[in-house]
N, C-alpha and C positions, 0 to 999 in steps of 0.2 A: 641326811648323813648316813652314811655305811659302818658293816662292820670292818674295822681293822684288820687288812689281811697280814700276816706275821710273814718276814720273808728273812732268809740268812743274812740279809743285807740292811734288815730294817734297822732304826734309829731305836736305843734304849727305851725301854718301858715307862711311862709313870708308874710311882706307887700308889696311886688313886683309880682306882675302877672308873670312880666317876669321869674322868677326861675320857672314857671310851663309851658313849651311851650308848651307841648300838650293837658293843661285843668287841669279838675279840676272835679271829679265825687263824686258826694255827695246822697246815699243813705237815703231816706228820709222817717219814715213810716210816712207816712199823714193822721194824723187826722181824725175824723169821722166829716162831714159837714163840710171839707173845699174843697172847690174846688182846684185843682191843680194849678191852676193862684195865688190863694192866697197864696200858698207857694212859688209858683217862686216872686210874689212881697217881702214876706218878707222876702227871703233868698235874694234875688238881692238888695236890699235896703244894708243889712248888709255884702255884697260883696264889694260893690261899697263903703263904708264907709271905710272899711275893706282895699284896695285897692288902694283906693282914684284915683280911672279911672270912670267918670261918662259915657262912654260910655261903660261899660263893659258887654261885651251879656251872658246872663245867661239866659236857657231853660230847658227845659225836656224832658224825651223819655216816649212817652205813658201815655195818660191823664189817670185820675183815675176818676171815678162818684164821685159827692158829697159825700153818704151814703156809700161811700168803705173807707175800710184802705189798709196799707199797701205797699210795695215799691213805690216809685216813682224816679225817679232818676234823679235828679237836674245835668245840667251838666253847666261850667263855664269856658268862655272862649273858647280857643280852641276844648276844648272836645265839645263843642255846635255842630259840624261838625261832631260826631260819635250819635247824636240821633237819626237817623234811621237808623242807624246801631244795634243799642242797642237796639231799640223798634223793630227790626223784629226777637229778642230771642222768645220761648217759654217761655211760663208763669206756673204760677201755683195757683191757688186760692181755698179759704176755702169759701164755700159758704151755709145757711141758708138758703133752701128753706123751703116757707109754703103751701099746700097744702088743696084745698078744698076752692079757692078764686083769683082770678085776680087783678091787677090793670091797668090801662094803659101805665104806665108807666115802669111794672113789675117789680117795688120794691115799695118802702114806701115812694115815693116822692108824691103820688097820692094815694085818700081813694081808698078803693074796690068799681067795678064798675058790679061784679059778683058775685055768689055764683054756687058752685057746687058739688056734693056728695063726700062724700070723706071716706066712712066709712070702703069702700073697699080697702084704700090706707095702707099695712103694711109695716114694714122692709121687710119684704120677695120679696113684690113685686117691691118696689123700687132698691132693688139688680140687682133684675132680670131685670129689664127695660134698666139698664144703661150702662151694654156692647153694646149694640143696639146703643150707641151714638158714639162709640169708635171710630177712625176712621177718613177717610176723607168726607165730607159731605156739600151740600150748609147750609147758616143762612141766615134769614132774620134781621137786625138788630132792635132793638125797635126803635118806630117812636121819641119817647125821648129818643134821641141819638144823637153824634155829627155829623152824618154822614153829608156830603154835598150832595145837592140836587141842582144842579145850583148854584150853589156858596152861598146857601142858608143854615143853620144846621138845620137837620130836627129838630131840639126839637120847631124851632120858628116855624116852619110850625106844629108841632104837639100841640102847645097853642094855637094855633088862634083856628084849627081844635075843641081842650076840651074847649075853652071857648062858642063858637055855640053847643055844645051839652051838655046833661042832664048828670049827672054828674051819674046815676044810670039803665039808660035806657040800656038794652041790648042789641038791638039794635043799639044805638048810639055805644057801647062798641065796637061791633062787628064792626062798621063804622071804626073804629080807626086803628083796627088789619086790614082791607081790604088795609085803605091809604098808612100802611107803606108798603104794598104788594104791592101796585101799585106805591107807590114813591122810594121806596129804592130798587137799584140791589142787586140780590145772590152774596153774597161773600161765595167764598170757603173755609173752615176752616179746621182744623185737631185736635181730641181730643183722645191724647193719651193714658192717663189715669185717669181713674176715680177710686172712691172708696165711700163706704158708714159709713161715722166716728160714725155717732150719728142718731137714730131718736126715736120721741116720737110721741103717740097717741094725745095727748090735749097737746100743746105743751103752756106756759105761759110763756117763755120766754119775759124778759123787756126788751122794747126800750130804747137805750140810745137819749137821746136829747140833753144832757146840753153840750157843751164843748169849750171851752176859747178860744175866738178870731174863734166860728165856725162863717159862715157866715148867719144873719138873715133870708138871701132870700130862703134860703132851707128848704124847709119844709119836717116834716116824721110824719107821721102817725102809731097810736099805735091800732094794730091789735091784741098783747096779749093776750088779756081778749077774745077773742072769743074761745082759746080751739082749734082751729085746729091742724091735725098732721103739724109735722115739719122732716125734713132731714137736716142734716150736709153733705156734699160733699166737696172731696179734688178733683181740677180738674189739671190736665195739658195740656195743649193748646196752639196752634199757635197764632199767632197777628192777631190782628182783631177779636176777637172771642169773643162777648159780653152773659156774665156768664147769666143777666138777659133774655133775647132769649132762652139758653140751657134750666132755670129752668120755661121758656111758654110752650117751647115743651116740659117737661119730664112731669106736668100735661097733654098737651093732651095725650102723650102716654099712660099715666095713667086712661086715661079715666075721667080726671076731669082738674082741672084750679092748678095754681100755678104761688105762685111771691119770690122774693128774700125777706128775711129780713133781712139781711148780707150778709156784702163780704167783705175777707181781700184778697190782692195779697200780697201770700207768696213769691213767688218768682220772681224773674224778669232777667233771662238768668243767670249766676253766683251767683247773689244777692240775699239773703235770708233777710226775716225779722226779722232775729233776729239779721242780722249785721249791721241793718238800724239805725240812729239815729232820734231821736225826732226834728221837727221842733224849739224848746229850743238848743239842743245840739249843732245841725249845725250852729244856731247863735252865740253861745257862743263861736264856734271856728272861730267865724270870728270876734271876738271880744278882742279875743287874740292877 
């Protein structure tokens, strides 16, 4: 027997755990600036209500960044024991690079701490750069990242590091990309396929900011108004394989800098986004 996959369409809950023994899998697209913890608290709150087992373990396979959407996959109960199993699927993600500017954090959680030419940067050449990623390949992971460091997540060792430096100095910039070199091991990744969806010259594309129940502590930064080019990238990819990393190195390839302004994970091993439910949805069926 399997675990229960949860779908917009499925039939009403039992209130007995026990009729589900092997779990409970709940596809979830998550929110822009929520952290994946804040979804596992407010789907486990309405399990456990749902349920009426105050010990009920509910987890997820594969954190998602604040600034991403996109699958997540709440697992409940017994299925808690298939998340890394489920998180070592290949992925697949829509990603918004911008082009002709860094941050340190390579996306919009951090202002730009660089400027770099970019006038050279077309469709044309951006096609051309990105079979060159295809492939099996070492990543360095961003130093704002969950990665462990002695039992440490680099992102805390990367705040201390951005609060003692200038927050525009190139140097310091440069300081930041050396640490995560010298703190974080190569992991090996695999990027099967890519593709080039969309790109524009002056790209003005809005940040979104506002959204219900996002968490305060994430900040983004609106980079818009400067007019840089942009790319849309469909990527497919091994676990472990941090999109914001891909889109530092397809600026250097390019001869300039680049950070993410988007990311949705379309896919997540079977799971697609379109058969994912809204953090509303999945509540309301455990409210049934």
């Amino acid at each position: 027997m399997e675990a229960l996959i949860l779908r917009p369409d499925s039939s009403p809950l039992s209130r007995n755990i026990e009729d589900y023994p092997e779990g409970i899998i709940i596809p979830i697209d998550k929110p822009y600036r929520w952290t994946s913890a804040d979804v596992i608290r407010k789907v486990k709150f309405a399990a456990i209500r749902h349920f009426g087992k105050k010990n009920l373990k509910v987890g997820h396979a594969g954190t998602l960044d604040p600034l991403a959407t996109g699958v997540l996959l709440v697992c409940i109960g017994k299925a808690t024991k298939l998340a890394e199993t489920l998180q070592s699927h290949d992925k697949e993600y829509v990603a918004g690079i911008t082009f002709g500017a860094t941050t340190p954090s390579y996306d919009l959680e951090k202002e730009i701490d660089r400027f770099f030419p970019h006038e050279h940067i077309t469709a044309e050449a951006v096609a051309e750069a990105l079979p060159e990623f295809i492939g099996e390949q070492d990543q360095i992971a961003p130093l704002f990242s969950a990665k462990s460091v002695d039992g440490v997540r680099a992102y805390e060792l990367a705040r201390k590091l951005y609060r003692t430096m200038g927050r525009s100095d190139s140097d310091d910039a440069a300081d930041i990309d050396a640490a995560a070199k010298d703190l974080l091991r190569v992991s090996r990744i695999n990027i099967s396929e890519l593709e080039l969806i969309e790109f524009c010259h002056d790209s003005h594309a809005a940040v979104e900011t506002e959204n219900q129940g996002a968490s305060s502590r994430i900040n983004v930064t609106d980079n818009s108004a400067l007019g840089l080019p942009r790319a849309v990238v469909r990527m497919a990819c091994s676990k472990g394989t941090y999109v914001r990393a891909f889109a530092r190195d397809l600026g250097e390839a390019l001869g300039s800098g680049a950070h993410l302004d988007s990311l949705q994970r379309s896919r997540s091993g079977i799971f697609h986004v379109e058969d994912a439910l809204t953090v509303e949805q999945a509540i309301e069926c455990l409210k049934q």
